[in-house]
Each structure stands twice: as C-alpha cells, then as structure tokens.
N, C-alpha and C positions, 0 to 999 in steps of 0.2 A: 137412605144411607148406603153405602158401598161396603157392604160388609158380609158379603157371599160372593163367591163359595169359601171364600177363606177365611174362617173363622173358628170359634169354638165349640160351631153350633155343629160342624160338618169339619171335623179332622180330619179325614182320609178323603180327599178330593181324589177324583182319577179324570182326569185331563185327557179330553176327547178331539184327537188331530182333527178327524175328518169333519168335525161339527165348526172348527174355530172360525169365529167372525175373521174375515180377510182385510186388510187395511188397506187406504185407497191404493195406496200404492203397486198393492196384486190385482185387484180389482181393475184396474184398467187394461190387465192385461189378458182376462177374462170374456172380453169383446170378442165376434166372433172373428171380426177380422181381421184381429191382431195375432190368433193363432196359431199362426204358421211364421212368424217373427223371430228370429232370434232369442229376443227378450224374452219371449213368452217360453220358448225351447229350455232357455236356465233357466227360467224359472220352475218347469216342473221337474227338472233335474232339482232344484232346491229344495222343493215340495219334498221331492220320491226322499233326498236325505235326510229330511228333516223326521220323515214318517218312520225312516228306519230307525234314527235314533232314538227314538221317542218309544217304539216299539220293546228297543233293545232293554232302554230305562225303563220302561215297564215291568218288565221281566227281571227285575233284577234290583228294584227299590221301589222304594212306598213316600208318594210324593205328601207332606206333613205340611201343615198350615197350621194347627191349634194355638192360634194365640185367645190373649185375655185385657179385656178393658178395663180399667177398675171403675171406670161409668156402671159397668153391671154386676158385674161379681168382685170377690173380695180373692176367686182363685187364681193358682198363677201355676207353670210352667214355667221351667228350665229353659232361658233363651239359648239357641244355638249358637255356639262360634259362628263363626264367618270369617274367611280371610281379611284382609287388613287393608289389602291392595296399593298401590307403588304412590299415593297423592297422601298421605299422611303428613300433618304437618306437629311438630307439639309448639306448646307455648304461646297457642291460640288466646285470643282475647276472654276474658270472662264477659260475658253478656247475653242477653234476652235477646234483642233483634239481630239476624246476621247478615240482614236483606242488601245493606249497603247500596240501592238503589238502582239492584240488578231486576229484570220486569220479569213477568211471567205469572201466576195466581199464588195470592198467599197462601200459607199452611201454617199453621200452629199445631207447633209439635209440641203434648203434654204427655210426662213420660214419668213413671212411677216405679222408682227401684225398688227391691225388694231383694232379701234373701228367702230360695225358692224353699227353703225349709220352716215350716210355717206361714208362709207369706207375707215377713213382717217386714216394714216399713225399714231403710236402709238410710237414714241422716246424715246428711252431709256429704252421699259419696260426690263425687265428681263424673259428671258427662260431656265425653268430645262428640260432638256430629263435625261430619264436612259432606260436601255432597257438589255435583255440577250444577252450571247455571241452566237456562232453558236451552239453551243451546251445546251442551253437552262437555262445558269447558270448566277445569276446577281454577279457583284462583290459586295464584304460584306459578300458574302453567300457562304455556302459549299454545296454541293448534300442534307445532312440530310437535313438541313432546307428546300429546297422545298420538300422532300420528308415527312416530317411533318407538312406542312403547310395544314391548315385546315380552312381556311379562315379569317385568322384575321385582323385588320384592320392594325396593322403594327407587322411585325418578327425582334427582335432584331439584330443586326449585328452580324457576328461570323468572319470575318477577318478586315483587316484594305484599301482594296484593293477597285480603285475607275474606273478600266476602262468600259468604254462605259458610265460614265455620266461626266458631265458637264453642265454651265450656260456660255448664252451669254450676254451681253445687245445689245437690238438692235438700229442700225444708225438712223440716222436723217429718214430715208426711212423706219424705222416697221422694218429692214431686220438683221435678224440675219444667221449663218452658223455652220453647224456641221459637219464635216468630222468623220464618225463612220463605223462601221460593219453592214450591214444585220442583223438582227438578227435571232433565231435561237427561234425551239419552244421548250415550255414544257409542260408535262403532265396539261391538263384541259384548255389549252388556243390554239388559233391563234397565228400566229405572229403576232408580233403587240411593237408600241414604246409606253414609256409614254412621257407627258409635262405637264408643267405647265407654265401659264404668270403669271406674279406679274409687276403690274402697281404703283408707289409712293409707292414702299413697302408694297404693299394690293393684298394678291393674289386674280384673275380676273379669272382666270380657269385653272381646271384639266380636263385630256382628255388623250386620249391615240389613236393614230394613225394607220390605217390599209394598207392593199394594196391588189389590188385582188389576186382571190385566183388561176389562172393560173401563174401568178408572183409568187407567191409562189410555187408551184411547181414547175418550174423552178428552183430558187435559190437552193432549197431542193435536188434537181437530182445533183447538180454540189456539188466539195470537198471546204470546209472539210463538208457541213451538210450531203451529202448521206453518211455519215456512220453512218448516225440514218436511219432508217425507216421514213417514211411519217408522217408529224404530224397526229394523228389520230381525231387532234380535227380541221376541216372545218372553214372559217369564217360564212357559214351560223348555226353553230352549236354552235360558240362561246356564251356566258353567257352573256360577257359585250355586244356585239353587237346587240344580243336579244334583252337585256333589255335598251339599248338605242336606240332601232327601229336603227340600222345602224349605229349611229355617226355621224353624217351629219356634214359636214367643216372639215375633219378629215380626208380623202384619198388624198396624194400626187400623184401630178402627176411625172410619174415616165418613163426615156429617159434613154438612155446608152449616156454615156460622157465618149470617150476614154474608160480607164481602169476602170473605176467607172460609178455607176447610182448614175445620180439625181435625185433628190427630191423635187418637188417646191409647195408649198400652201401657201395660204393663209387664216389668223388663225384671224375670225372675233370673238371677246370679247366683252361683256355689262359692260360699266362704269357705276358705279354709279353716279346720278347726284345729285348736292349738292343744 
C-alpha cells in the first residue's frame, strides 16, 4: 500500500531535496555527456531554485500530512481548506462513475464525512470532486484556456463536456463513492483532486486532495500518462500545498483493488453551531 510517508502514522514529514528520486526526465540529463548542454545548464539553475525555496519553507513552515482512514481508525482530523481554483463547475451530475470513457488507471474514491467534533458520521451531506484527465485537461476546458490561465479565481467554460466530475450524497454512514481516473498533471501543479462538502445546503469545505509522490511516479511511468514527461511540478514544490503547510486530512489512503486502486479517507468538517 502507498501509505508512507504521508500518513497518520508520521505527521510531521520533512522532505529531503537532496535525496529526491529524479524523474526520467532529469535523469537523462545527468549523463556525463550531456553536461555541458544548455538543457543540463537550466536545469541546475532549476535545481539551485528549487533548493532555495524549499530551504526558505523549511524555515518558515511545518510541512503536515496527518490524515485518517476509516479502514483503521474510527479518528479524524480537521480537513484543511484548499483553494477552489478557476475549473469549478456547479450543477454537476449526481453519480457514482464519472469515468465517462476517459483512459488512464482506475481509482475508487471512498470518502467518509464527518463532523471533526466527535467524529460522527455527517448524513446526507453532499460531495463535489472534479479533477484533470490523464493528460492534465478538465472538461469544460480546451488546452488554450489552461494555457492562458493566469490565476484567476474562476475561467469561464469553453465546451459543454462534464467527465471526471460529479456529486454524491452521502449514506446514513458520512460515506460516499466515486469511481474516476487517476488524474493527470498540468503545467504549475501536482497531481492532485478537488472537493467540496455542503452540509443543509451550506457549503462546509473546499479542499483538494494529494497522494505521495512515489505514487505518483508510478502512475506517470505507466500508459496512457508516460507519454507526457514527469510532471515537473513535485508535491513538495506545489503552491497550494506550501501554502497550506501540507493539507492536513487530505491524503487518501491508497491499496490496489484488483483492477483499480482505492481510495479511502476520512474528511473531518467544522459545523457551525447555532
């Protein structure tokens, strides 16, 4: 199972540059005879930047991972926010599969609301996920628009197309299910999923969900995503995970099932009290 270092076994991860496995993609530039290349030239200019910043967020934040399964324990944490980011759509369909016949490895995502105060079971809230295809595309969107995307806080639609999102409500038991794709990266992020809960028609949280980053290389070596290059963007490099110190209640734990991996957390929310 893919369930180190990020997990609740080991909360306080501290993320080692000079140890990081290199993705093929550095790696060939690592030859001796490539080193006096240009390519090879930015790239350790990319290196020395990437070191300092990493450095800097060292010094300065405590990178968090403690989430919680309810495969093992009955505890939970408070999921973190997470930005919302500009692919939002509402009025997604209610449904279990959101695969719509996009390729790439399955994932069953099983996801357990709770309110974080006592860790009791939350009935009937409502779950939006949306997330990119293998290839790093949301539907709604064509290539220009993430290729113009400049950070804004929502990019207007440019098709009518709706796969890899969907809402569930969930059982009597907080538990809802998504049968989707892996996703795939794009330029300036991790992989990585969004959600949201909405509890009595009050949305309770936005977030957006990780997996470590051996997992992710993996996925990335296997078809269809190895016919991208290695995302270049690291989860210790990522922006949103920065600046959320880690996400903390946000990494699934992650098992091969047959033909698919699952996905199991548990996603602790603050109600407001009246």
């Amino acid at each position: 199972m893919y369930y180190n270092p990020y997990n609740s076994y080991n909360p306080h991860y501290i993320y080692s540059f000079q140890n990081r496995q290199l993705p093929k993609y550095e790696q060939q530039f690592h030859n001796a005879n490539n080193q006096q290349s240009p390519q090879y030239q930015q790239m350790l200019c990319q290196q020395q930047e990437w070191l300092q910043r990493f450095i800097l967020h060292q010094q300065h934040n405590t990178f968090l991972t403690l989430s919680y399964s309810f495969e093992d324990t009955d505890q939970c944490v408070l999921t973190s926010q997470a930005e919302e980011g500009p692919f939002y759509l509402e009025n997604v369909p209610y449904r279990r599969d959101i695969r719509e016949k996009q390729t790439g490895e399955d994932l069953c995502l099983r996801l357990k609301i709770v309110n974080v105060k006592g860790c009791i079971a939350i009935p009937r809230a409502e779950v939006d996920v949306w997330h990119s295809n293998a290839f790093g595309i949301y539907s709604g969107y064509d290539n220009a628009a993430l290729e113009n995307e400049e950070n804004p806080d929502h990019i207007e639609p440019t098709n009518n197309e709706t796969y890899l999102r969907g809402r569930q409500r969930a059982d009597e038991n907080g538990m809802v299910e998504f049968l989707t794709k892996f996703p795939g990266w794009y330029e300036t992020r991790t992989i990585h999923i969004h959600m949201k809960v909405f509890v009595a028609g009050k949305e309770v949280l936005t977030t957006q969900l990780f997996f470590p980053q051996r997992f992710n290389y993996m996925i990335q070596s296997m078809l269809p995503y190895n016919v991208r290059y290695f995302s270049p963007v690291i989860n210790e490099d990522d922006f949103v995970l920065r600046d959320s110190h880690g996400v903390q209640g946000a990494w699934p734990k992650i098992a091969r099932k047959g033909q698919a991996y699952m996905g199991t957390l548990t996603i602790g929310v603050m109600l407001q009290t009246e």
